[in-house]
C-alpha positions as CSV (number, residue, x, y, z in Angstrom):
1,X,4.0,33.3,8.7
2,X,2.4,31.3,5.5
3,X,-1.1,33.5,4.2
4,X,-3.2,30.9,1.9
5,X,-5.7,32.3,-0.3
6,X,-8.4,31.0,-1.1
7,X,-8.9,27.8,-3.4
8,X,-9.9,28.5,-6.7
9,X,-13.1,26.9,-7.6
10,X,-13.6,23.1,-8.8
11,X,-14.2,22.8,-12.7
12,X,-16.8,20.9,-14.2
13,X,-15.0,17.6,-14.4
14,X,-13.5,18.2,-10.6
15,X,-16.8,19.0,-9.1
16,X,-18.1,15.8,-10.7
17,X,-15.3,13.5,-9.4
18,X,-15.6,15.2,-6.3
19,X,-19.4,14.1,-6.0
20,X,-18.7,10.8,-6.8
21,X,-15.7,10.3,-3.9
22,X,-18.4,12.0,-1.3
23,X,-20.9,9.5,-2.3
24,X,-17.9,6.4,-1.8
25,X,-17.4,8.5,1.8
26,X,-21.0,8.3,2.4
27,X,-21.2,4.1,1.3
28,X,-18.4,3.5,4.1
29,X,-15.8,3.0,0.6
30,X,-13.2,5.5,1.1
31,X,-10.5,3.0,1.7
32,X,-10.3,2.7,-2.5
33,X,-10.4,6.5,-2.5
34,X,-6.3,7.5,-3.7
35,X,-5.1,10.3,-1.5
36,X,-4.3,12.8,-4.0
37,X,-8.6,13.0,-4.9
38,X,-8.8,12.6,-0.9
39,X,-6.6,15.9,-0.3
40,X,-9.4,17.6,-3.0
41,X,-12.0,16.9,-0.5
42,X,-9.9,18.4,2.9
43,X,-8.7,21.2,0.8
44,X,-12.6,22.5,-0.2
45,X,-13.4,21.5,3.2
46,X,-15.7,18.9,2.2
47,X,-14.6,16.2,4.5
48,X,-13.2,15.8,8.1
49,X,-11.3,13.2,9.9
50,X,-13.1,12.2,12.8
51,X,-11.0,10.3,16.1
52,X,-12.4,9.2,19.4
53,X,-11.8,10.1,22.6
54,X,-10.0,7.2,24.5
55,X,-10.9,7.7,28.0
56,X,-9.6,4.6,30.4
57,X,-8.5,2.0,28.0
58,X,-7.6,1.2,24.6
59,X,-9.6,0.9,21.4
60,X,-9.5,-2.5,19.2
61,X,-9.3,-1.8,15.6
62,X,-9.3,1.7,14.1
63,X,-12.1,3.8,15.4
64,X,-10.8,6.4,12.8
65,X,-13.3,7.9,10.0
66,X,-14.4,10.2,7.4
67,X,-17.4,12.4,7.6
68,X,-19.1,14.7,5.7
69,X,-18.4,18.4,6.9
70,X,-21.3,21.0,6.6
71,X,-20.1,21.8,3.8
72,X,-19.7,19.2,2.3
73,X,-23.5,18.4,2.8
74,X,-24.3,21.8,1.2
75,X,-22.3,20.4,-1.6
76,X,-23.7,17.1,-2.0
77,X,-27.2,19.1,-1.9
78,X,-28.5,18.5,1.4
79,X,-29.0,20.4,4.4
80,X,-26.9,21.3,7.6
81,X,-27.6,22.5,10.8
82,X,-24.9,25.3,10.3
């Protein structure tokens, strides 16, 4: 059984980089966005991937996203409902 411990915290020059991927998340951008900065935002738990539900047929195109956890809002400065 794998035990992770907890991430240690961004430094100055993460949190920043960070910030500025959130804020490509939040303009629909995140296409440009390499993976390995990506994995940054799942790991904090700044971001989720979000799927529909397919009930009774199939979806054209990708319905998949990228949202903004609570979290991640607290992070980006703005409020939750958490």
């Amino acid at each position: 059984m794998a035990i992770f411990s907890e991430l240690p915290a961004m430094a100055s020059n993460a949190v920043q980089q960070a910030q500025e991927d959130m804020a490509l998340i939040a303009r629909g951008e995140e296409t440009d966005l390499p993976w390995r900065r990506l994995r940054v935002l799942f790991d904090h738990g700044l971001v989720e991937i979000n799927t529909p539900v397919i009930l009774g047929g199939l979806l054209a195109g990708s319905r998949t996203s990228i949202s903004w956890t609570n979290r991640g809002m607290r992070f980006m400065g703005q409020a939750s409902s958490d």
